[in-house]
Backbone bond lengths (Angstrom), bond angles and torsions (degrees), N, CA, C in turn:
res aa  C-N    CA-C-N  psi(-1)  N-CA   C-N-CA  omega(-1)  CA-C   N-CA-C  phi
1 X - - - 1.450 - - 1.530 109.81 -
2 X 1.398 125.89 140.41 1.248 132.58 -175.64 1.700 93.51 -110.09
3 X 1.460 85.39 140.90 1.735 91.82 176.95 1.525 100.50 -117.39
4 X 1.376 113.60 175.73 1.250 114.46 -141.72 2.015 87.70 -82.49
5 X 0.890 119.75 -56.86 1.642 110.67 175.76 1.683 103.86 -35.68
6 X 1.368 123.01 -69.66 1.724 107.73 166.58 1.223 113.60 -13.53
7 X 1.353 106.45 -84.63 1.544 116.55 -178.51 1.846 120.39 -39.65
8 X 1.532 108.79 -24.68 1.496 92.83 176.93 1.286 106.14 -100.34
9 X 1.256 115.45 -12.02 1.623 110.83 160.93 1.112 156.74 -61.69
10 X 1.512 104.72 -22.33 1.434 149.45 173.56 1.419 107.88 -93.69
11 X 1.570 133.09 -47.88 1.031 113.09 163.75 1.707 123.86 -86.88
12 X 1.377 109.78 -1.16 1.700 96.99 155.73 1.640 105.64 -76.87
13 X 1.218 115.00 -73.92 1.845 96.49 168.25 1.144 126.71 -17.68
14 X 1.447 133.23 -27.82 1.519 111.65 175.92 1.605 99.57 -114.77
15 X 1.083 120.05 6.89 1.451 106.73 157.37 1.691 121.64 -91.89
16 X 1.636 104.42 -6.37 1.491 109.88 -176.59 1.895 105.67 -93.96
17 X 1.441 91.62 -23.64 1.823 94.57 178.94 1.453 85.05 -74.49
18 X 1.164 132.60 -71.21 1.481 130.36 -168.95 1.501 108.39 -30.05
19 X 1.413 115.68 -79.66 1.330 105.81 177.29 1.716 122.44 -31.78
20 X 0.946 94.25 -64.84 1.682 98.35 171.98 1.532 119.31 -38.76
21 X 1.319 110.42 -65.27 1.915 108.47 175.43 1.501 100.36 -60.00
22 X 1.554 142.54 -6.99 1.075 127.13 151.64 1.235 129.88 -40.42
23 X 1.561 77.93 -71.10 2.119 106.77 -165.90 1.710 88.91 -69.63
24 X 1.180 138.26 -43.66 1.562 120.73 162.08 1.338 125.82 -31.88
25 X 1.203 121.48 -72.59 1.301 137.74 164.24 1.450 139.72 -23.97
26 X 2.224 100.86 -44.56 1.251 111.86 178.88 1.656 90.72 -80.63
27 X 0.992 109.33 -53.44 1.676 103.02 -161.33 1.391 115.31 -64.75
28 X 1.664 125.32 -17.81 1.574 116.42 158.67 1.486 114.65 -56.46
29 X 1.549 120.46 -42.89 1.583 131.24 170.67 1.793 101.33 -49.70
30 X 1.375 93.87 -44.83 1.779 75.33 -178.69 1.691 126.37 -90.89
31 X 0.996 100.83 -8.11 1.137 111.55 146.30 1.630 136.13 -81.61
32 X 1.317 112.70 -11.14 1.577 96.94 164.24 1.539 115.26 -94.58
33 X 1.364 108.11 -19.83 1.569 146.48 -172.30 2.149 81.44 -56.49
34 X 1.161 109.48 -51.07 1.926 122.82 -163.52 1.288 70.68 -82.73
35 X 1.176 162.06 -105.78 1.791 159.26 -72.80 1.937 83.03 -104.08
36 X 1.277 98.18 -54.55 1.399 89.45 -165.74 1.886 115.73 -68.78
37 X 1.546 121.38 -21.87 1.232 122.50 171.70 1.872 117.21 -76.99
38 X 1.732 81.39 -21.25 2.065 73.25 177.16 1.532 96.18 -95.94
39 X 1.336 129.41 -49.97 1.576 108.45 176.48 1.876 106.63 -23.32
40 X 1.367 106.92 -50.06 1.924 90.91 -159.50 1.162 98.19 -90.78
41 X 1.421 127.77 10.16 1.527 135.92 136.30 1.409 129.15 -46.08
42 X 0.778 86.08 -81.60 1.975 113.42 146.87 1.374 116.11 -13.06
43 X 1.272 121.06 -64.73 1.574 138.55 -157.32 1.899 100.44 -103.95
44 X 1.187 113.51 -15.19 1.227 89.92 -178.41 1.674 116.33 -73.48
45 X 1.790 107.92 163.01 1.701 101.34 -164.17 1.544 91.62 -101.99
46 X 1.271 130.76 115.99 1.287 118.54 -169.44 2.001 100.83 -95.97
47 X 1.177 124.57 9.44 1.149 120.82 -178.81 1.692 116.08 -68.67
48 X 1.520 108.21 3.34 1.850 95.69 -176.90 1.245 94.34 -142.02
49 X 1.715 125.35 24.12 1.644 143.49 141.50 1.433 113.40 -58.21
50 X 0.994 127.44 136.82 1.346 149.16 158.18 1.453 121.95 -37.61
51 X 1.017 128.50 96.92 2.028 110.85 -152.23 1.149 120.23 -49.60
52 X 1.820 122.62 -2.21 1.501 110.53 171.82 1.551 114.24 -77.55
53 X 1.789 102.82 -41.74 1.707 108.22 168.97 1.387 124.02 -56.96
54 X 1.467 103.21 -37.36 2.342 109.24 160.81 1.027 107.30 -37.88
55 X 1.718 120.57 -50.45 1.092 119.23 -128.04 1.587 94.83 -89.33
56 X 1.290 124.31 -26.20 1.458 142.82 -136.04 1.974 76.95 -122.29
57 X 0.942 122.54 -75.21 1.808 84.30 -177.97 1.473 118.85 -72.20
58 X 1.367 114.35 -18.01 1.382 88.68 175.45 1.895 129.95 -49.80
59 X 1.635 89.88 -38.25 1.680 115.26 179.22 1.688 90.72 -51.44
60 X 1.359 114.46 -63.58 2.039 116.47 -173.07 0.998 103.33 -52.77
61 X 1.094 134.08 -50.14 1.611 140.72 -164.11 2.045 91.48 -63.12
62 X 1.069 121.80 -87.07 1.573 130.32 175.81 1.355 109.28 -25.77
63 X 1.947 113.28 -46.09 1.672 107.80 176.39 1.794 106.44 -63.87
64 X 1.353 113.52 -49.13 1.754 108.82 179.87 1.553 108.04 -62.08
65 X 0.756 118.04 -43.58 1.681 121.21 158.18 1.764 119.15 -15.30
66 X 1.282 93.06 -67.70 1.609 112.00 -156.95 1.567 94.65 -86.16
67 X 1.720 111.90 -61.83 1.802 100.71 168.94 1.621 127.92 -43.33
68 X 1.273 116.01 -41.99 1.301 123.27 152.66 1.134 142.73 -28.62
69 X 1.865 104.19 -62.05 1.280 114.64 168.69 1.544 127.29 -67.10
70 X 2.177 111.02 -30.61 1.112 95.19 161.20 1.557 131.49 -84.41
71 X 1.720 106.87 -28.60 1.697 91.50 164.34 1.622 126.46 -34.22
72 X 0.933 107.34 -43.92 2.120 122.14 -173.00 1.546 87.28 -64.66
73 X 1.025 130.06 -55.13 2.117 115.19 -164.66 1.019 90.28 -73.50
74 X 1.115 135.11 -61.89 1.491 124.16 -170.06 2.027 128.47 -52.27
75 X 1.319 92.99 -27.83 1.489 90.20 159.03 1.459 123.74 -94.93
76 X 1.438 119.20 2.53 1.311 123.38 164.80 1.360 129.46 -55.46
């Protein structure tokens, strides 16, 4: 028999996993939402940019670079 404290315990537990696979969920979106704006970071040809705009993704390009490179060791 479940008594009524059971019962509110169990449904705060599945409203706290819920919340959680939420806030999981949004922040993978925002994170591919970032993967997918530096990829076309990534790919742009900055050779017929103006050397201040070179200059200014090359710097973004080197910052996704370096965050990159340490996300990857760190999941090693």
């Amino acid at each position: 028999m479940i008594t009524g404290v059971s019962k509110k315990a169990i449904v705060t537990k599945d409203v706290v996993r819920i919340r959680d696979e939420e806030l999981a969920y949004k922040l993978m979106l925002k994170e591919q939402k970032l993967r997918v704006h530096e990829d076309k970071i990534m790919m742009l040809n900055i050779s017929r940019m103006t050397p201040k705009n070179a200059a200014y993704y090359e710097t973004r390009k080197a910052e996704i670079k370096q965050r990159r490179s340490r996300h990857s060791s760190a999941t090693q």
